[in-house]
N, C-alpha and C positions, 0 to 999 in steps of 0.2 A: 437487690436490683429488681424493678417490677419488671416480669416475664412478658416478652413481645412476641405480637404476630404478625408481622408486617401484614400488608392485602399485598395479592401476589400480584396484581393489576392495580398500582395506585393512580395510573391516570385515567382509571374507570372508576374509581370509585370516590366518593364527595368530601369536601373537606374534614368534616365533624368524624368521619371512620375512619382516616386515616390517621387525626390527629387522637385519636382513642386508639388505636390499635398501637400504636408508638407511644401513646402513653406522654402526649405532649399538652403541656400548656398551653393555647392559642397566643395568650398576652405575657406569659414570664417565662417560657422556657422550660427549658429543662435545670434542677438545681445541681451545680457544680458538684454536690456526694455523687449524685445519680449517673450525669456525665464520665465521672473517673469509672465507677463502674463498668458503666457500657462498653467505654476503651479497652478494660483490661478484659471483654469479653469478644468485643468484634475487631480490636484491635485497633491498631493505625490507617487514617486516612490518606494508606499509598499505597498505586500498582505494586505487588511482587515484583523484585529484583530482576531482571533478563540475566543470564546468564550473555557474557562476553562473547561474540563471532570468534569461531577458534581461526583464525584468519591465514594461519600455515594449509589448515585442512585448505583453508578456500582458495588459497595460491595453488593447490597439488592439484583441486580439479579443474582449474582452467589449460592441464598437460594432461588429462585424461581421456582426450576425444579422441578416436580413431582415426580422425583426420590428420590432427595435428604429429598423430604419431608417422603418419604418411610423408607428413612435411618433415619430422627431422630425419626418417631414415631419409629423403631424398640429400638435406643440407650433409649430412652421411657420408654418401654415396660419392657427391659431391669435392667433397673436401679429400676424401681415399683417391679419387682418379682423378687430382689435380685441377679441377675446378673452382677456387680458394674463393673467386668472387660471386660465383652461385652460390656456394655454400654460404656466405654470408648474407648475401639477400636473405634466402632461405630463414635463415638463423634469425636475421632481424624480425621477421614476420610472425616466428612463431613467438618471438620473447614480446614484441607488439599485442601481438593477440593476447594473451598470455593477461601481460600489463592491461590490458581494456576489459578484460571479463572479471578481470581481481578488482580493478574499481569501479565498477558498476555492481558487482558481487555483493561487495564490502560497503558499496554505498546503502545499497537496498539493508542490508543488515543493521546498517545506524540508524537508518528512519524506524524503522520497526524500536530501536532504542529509545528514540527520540518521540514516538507515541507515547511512550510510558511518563514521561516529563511533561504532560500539558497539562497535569494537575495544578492547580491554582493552587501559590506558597502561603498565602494568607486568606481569612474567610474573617467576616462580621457574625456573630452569632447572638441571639438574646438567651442570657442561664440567668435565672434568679433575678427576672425581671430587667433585667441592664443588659443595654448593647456591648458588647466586646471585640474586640479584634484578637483574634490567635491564631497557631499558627492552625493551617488549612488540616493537618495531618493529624490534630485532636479533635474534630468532630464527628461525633457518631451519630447511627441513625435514630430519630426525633430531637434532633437538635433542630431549633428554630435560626434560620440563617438570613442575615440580610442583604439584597442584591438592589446593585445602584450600578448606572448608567457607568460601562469601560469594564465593570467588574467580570471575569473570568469566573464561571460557576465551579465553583470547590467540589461537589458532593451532585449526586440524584437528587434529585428536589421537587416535592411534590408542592406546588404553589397552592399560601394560604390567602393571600392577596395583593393583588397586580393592578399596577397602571398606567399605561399606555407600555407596555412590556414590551421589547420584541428583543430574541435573541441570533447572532448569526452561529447557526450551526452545519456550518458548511464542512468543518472537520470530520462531522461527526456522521451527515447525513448525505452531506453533498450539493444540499441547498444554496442555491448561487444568493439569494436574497435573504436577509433578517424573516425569523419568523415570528405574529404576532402569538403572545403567551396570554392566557388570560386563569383563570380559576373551575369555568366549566369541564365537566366529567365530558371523558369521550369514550367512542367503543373502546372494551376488553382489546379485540383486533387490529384495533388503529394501529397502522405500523410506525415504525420511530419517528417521521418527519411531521405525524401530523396528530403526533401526543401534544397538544396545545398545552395541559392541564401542567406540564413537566417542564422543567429546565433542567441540562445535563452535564456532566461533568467534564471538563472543557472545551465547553463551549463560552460564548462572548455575550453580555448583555452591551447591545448598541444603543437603547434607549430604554428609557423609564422608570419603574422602581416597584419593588416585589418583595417581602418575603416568604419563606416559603419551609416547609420540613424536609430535614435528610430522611432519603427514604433505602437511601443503598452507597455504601462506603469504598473505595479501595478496587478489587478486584470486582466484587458485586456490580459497579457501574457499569454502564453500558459503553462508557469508554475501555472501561478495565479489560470486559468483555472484547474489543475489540480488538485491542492491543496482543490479548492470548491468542486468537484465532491467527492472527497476522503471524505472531511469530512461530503456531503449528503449521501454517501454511506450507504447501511446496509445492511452486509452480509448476505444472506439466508442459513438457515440450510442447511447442507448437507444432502444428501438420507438416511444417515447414521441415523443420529442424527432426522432426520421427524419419521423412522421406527421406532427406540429406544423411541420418545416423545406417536407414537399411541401405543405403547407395555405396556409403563407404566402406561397409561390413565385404561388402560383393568387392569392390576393389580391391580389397586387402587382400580376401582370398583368389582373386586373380592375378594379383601382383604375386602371391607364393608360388603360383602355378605357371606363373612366365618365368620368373626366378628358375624353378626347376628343371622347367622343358629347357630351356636355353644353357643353361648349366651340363646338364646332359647330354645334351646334343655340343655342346663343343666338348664337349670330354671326350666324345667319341670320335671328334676331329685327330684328337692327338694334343688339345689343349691343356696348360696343368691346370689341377684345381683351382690355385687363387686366380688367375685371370678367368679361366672358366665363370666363377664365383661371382666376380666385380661387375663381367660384362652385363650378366643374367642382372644383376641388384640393378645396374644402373639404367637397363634399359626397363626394367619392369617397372620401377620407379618414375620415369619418366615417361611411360605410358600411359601409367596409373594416373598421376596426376594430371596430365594432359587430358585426360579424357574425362576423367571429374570438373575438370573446370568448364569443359564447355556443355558437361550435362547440369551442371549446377546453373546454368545460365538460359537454358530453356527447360528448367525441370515446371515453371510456373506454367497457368492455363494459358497464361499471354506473354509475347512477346516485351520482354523489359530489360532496359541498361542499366538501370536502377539496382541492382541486387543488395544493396543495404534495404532498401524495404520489403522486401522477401520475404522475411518472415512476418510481418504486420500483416501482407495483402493476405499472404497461405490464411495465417489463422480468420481475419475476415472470411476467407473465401470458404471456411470448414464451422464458420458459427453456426447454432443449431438455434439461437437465441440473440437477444438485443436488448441491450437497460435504453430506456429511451428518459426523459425529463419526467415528471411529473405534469400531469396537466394543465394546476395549476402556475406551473413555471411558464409553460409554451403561450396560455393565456396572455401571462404579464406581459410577458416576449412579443408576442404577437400585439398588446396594444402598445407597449411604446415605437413600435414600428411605426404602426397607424398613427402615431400624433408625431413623432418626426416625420411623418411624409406629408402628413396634413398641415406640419407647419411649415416645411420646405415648398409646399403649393401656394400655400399661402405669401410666405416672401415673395415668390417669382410673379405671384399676379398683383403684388402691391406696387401704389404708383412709385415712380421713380421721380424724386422734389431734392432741386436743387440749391443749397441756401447759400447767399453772396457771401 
């Protein structure tokens, strides 16, 4: 197998160096011996395996919050001093809760799955001079690959020649619109949305016709790339959600301390322990949460009834930063505004002719 160096920046550097560095044909490809080789060295053209959401773990910690533990000792409490219909509100709320964090949990965990599958099952390729179709997961890189309009990009792809190109890489980048592809080098720096010179691994050709050299397989892409980060991810509580966690820490240990003093002090009444006990749980309990609830409801800088969005506004209100569009997006934005308002002035000032 000839020994490769890829460039470590191929959509800075020009056609002829890249297709030398990979050790590519322009016009035949790579030959079918040399292909198998490469395979058995960079292997298959697929993201590594995710390992399965252990989905037990994810059910246990939707019962791990401090709060929720508030809420069953009250449903508890409850149900001990014949309360049977509180205790099931109670009860319903937390097994609710419960059920709502587990699928939304266990949702976020599939798409992270479901990143890994946007690899395109089939690829066109030219080896040994002829066009092919195979499956997407034997092409290595300097393989010459062909891309036509609908086609789903298999691989990295360092484009050798393009026309009228454009790809929607809105998965990939976030780009609301098709981007035009052409063959010109751009900076080393250029960040991902505006490597013209590239087409990437699942993303969408929406029009034209291209081909182009695998420049990066599998995990190497920048999808692959993506998909890894995502699923090392772990979202940090919102400001929202850290103040609510130190609020209820304080109520717990208040609620032990009303427990106590009141337990105490009716002992010293002449009360027996277990009612002593029950009275102290029930009433600490029910102070406890009473008073969380109506601190959770003005914990924000403003006044709101809203408390589902709670924590969206916190974290707004604690950002230290802002992704805002691209410029070139607010442009485009900004002129289709101007020609639908330009054509909406135009109708209103057009004559009004009425035909028999």
């Amino acid at each position: 197998m000839t020994s490769l160096r890829p460039p470590p920046a191929p959509h800075a550097s020009s056609v002829d160096d890249v297709l030398a560095a990979l050790a590519t044909d322009e016009a035949a490809g790579l030959g079918a011996v040399e292909a198998a080789a490469r395979l058995a060295t960079y292997g298959p053209n697929r993201p590594s395996r995710a390992e399965r959401p252990a989905y037990g773990a994810i059910a246990l910690r939707q019962f791990a919050d401090p709060l929720v533990g508030l809420l069953a000792a009250a449903a508890i409490v409850s149900a001990v001093v014949g309360e049977e219909l509180q205790a099931a509100v109670i009860g319903a709320i937390v097994v609710l809760n419960g059920i709502l964090g587990y699928v939304q949990e266990a949702g976020a965990e599939r798409e992270v799955l479901a990143l890994r599958e946007t690899f395109s099952p089939v690829a066109s390729a030219i080896r040994d001079g002829r066009e092919h179709e195979l499956a997407a997961e034997e092409l290595v890189p300097g393989d010459l690959v062909v891309l036509r309009e609908g086609d789903r990009v298999p691989a990295d792809v360092r484009l050798v020649s393009a026309r009228g190109l454009q790809a929607d890489e809105s998965a990939l980048t976030g780009e609301s619109v098709p981007v035009a592809k052409d063959t010109q080098p751009v900076d080393a720096a250029a960040p991902l949305g505006d490597r013209g010179s590239m087409a990437f691994a699942g993303t969408a050709v929406t029009r034209g016709h291209a081909t182009g050299v695998v420049t990066a397989t599998g995990d190497t892409t920048e999808l692959g790339r993506v998909a890894e980060l995502t699923a090392a991810a772990k979202s940090p509580p919102t400001p929202f959600a850290r103040r609510l966690g130190q609020l209820t820490r304080v109520m717990v240990v208040l609620g032990v301390l009303i427990t106590g003093a009141l337990t105490a002090a009716m002992l010293l009444r002449g009360s027996n322990l277990q009612d002593a006990f029950l009275v102290g749980v029930a009433v600490a309990v029910a102070a406890v949460v009473s008073v969380l609830a109506r601190r959770i409801c003005t914990m924000p800088a403003w006044k709101t009834a809203n408390t589902a969005k709670m924590p969206m506004s916190m974290t707004v209100i604690a950002a230290s930063s802002s992704i805002m569009p691209k410029p070139a997006s607010l442009g485009a934005c900004r002129r289709r505004w101007e020609r639908a308002k330009s054509t909406s002035q135009d109708i209103g000032k057009a004559p009004l002719t009425l035909k028999a």
